[in-house]
Every structure is written in C-alpha cells, then in structure tokens.
N, C-alpha and C positions, 0 to 999 in steps of 0.2 A: 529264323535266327538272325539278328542282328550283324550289320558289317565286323562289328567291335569284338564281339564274340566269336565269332565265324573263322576269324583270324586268328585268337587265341587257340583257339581248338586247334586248326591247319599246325601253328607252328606249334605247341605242344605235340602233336603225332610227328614232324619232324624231326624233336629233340629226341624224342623214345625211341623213335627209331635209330639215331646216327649213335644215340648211348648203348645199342644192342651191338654196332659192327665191330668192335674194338675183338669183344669175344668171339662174335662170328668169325672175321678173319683169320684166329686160332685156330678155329674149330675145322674150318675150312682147308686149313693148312697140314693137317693132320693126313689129310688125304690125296689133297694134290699141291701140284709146285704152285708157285706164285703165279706164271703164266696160266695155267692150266685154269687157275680160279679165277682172273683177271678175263680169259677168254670165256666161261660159261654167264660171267657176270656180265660183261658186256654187250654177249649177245641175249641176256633177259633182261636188261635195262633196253635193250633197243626197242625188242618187242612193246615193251610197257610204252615207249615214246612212239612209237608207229601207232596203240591203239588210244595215244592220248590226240594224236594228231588226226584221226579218224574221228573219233569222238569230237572231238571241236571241229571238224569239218573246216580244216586249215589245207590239204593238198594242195587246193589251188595257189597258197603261197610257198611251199616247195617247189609249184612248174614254175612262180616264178619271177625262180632266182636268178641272177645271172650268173657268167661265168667266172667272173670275180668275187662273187660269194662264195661258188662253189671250190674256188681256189683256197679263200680264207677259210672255210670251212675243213678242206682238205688239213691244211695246219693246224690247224684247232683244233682237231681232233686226233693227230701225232702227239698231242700237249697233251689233252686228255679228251679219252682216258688213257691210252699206251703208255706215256712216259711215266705220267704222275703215278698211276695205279703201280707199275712193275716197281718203280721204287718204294713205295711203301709198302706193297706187299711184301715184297724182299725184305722191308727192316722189320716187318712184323714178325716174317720169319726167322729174322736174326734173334731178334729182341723178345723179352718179355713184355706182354701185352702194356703194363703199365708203363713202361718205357717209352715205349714204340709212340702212342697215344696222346700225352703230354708235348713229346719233343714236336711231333707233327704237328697239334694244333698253337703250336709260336708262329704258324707264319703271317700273322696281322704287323708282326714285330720286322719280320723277314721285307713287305710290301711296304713300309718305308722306308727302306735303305734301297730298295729297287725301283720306288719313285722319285728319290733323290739323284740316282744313276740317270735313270733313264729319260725322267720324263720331267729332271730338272726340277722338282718341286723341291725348295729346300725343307727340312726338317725342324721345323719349330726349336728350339733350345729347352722348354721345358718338355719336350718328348723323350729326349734322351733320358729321363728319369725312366718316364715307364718303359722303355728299350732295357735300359739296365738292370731292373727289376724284373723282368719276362727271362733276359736272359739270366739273371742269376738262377730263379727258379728252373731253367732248363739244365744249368752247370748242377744244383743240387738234384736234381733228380739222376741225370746222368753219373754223376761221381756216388752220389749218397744210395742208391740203391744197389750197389755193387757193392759197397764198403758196409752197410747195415744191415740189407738183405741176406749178403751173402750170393748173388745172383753172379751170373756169367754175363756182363755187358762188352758183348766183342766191339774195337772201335769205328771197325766197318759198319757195322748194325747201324751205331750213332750218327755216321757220317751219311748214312743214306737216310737216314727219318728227316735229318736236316735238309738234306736235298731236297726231300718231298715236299719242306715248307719252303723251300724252293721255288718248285718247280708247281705248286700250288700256287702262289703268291704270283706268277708270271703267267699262270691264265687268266689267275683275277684280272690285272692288268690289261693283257691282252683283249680279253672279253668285255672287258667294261669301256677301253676304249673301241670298240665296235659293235656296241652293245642297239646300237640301234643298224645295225645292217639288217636283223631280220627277230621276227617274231621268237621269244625266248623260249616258245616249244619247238618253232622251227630250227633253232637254234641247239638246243639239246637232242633233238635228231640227226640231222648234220651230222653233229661230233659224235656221235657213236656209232653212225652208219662208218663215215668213215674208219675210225677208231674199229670196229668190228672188222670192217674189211683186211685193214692191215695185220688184226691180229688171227686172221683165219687164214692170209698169207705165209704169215709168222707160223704158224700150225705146221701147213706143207712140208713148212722146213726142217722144225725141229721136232714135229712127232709129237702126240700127246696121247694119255691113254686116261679115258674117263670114266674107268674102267666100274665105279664105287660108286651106289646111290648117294651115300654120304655124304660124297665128295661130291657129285651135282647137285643135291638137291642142297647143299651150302653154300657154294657157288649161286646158285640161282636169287639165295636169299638174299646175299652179298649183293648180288645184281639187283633186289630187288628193293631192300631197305636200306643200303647205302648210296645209291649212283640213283633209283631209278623215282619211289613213292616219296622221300623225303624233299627231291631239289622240286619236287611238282607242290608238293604241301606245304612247303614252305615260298614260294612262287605266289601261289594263292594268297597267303596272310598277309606277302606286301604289301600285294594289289589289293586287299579287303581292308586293310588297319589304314587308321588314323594317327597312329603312332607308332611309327616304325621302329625308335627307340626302343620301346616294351620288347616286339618281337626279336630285335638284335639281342636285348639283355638274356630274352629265354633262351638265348642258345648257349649263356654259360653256364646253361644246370648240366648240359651234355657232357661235357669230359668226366666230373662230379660223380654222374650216375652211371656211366661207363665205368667208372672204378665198382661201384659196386656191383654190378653184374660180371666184371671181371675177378672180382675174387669170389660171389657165388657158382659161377658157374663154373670157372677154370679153378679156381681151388686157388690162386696165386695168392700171395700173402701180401696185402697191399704194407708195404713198409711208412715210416710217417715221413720220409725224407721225400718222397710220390705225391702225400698231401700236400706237407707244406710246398714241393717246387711247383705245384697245379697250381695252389693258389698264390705263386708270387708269379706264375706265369700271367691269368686270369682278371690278378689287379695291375697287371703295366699295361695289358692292352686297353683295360678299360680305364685307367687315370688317362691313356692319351686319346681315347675314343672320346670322352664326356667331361675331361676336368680341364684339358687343354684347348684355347679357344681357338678354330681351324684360321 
C-alpha cells in the first residue's frame, strides 16, 4: 500500500473512532462516575502504549530519559489525562451528548487567544472573524438547544466543557512546545503512566466500585478508541502523508458523524440549532486554519 493511501486509511480509522466517543462516554456514564471511567480508561490506554512501545522496541529510549524529562513528563500528565479527561467527563455528565461535544471541540478557537497570552504570538486581525464565528456557533448551540430542544443545559455543565477546550488547548501548547524532548510514543507513555499513577492514588482516597461489566468493559473502550488506538493512527498518517492538509481536513467529518451516532444510538434528538452552531464552529476554525495567511 502506498505512503498516500496508507495515510488516508490510519486517519479515516481515527476519525471513526473519536465519532464513536461522544456516545461512548454516555454510555459509560450510565454506570460509573466520571473518575471511575477516566480511571479504567487510563489504565487501558496505558497498556495499549506499553504494548506499542514493546512492539517498536523503543525501551531503550524510556531508560533513557533524564530526570528532567521525567519531571516534565510528571506535569504532562497531571494535564493529561487527569485534568483534561475529569473535566469533560464531568460536562458530558452534565450535558447532553450533543452539547458536551460541539462546545469541546472550539478549542483550536480557545489556542489562539492562549498563544497570544502566553507565548506573545499576536493574532492576525482577520482571525478574529473566524474566532467570532466558532464562537457564535458555540453561543447557538449552548442557548439554542435549551430553548428549541427543550433540554436541561445546566450552566456549570457549559462552563466545564469550555474549560475542557481549555485545558485541551494548554497541552497542545505545552506539548508541542517540547515536542521534541522525546519520541511521541515515548511521549504518550510517560503521560499516562503518570497520569494512571495519580489516578490509582486518587482511587485510595475516594473509593471506587467497578462493580458492572458494563461499566468496564465501556471504560475500557473509552480507553481504548478515544485516548489510546486513534492518537497512534492518526500518528501514523502524519508521518506516512505527503499532505498533511488532507489529514487535518478529515478530522472535521468527526464531530459530523458523532451527531449521528449520537442520535442513533442514544436516541437523543439532534435539534437544528446543534447543526447549524457545529457548522459555524467548523468554518471559523477552518477560515483561520487555511484562508488566513500565517
């Protein structure tokens, strides 16, 4: 199979997959709390990174790390997955899937106002358009699905899914300025070893009961097609494509087709104020991704 192809494939299985989580994390939630699914997912995304890092016969660049990797890695994985995961878990729990979903995926909108803070990049003046447009379509989803739906949108629910693009948008950051400290499977182990560790600490404390096949073996999946087979598939296509444009574009069939699995599966009644604010989200990031000259 060709590099070209090869790549299309890799990222095709990534978008399918991350369009199945939206319902999964519902599904998952039915049966346990948000830590509870955040902690089985974690520790099956780990596994998946241990047996990718055996498989590539990479160990020897885990021995070696130094101590200042293993420091930033330590942080990196307090980011994510702990922080980033409990928060959206939590809004997923709050929120109706189609809510939850949408609002989270604004944070391309989120990471330039946080590269303008932090890392002093100024922001284009025709950027503000598609800013303005990403957010309207987040304002009509969050106002318009309450008021046309007829749904319960608590404003906590809202205030944490924003956080999530948040606190999503400040690993990209993070991650990509240290993006070359170490191998990006070494790099995905790291943060979930950590990240796992902390949240099996976290366990001690507050008690978990995994008591439901259900409930793990949803968890597991969460761990498995969200956090763990997509970020390695989509990894692949980078590195295989000649066009990485292509593979960024395929990832905005993903929110798209998350709606419809989330109203076959969950039964939820996608309202049109969901469509239209996904696609006035979808065209700001992409009028400032590919119409505005960097």
């Amino acid at each position: 199979m060709k590099n070209s192809t090869s790549a299309v494939v890799y990222a095709c299985i990534a978008v399918l997959c991350w369009s199945t989580v939206a319902t999964a994390f519902k599904i998952a939630l039915m049966h346990l709390t948000h830590f509870e699914m955040l902690l089985v997912a974690s520790c099956t995304s780990l596994v998946i990174f241990t047996l990718l890092l055996t498989v590539q016969k990479k160990w020897r660049l885990v021995a070696g790390l130094t101590g200042r990797q293993w420091g930033y890695f330590a942080l990196l994985g307090l980011l994510n997955p702990v922080a980033y995961y409990l928060v959206l878990f939590k809004a997923y729990d709050l929120l109706p899937a189609q809510v939850a979903q949408p609002v989270n995926y604004a944070w391309p909108i989120v990471l330039l106002v946080l590269l303008a803070l932090f890392a002093r990049q100024p922001i284009p003046p025709k950027k503000y358009i598609g800013m303005f447009i990403s957010l309207g379509g987040v304002t009509l989803i969050s106002v318009g699905t309450g008021w046309t739906g007829g749904m319960d949108i608590p404003v906590h629910g809202l205030l944490l899914a924003v956080l999530s693009a948040f606190l999503w948008a400040m690993y990209w950051m993070v991650n990509n300025k240290f993006k070359d400290e170490a191998d990006s499977s070494v790099a995905l182990f790291m943060s979930f070893l950590f990240g796992t560790v902390y949240l099996l600490i976290g366990a001690a404390g507050v008690g978990v009961d995994l008591g439901t096949w259900q409930g793990v073996l949803s968890g597991m999946y969460v761990g498995g097609f969200e956090m763990g087979i997509p970020f390695i598939c989509f990894s692949l296509a980078m590195r295989k494509t000649s066009n990485p444009a292509l593979i960024n574009q395929l990832c905005y069939l993903s929110p798209f087709l998350s709606l419809f699995f989330i109203s076959i599966v969950l039964g939820e009644q996608i309202v049109a104020t969901t469509y239209i604010g996904l696609v006035l989200i979808v065209m700001g990031i992409m009028f400032n991704q590919y119409l505005v000259k960097k």
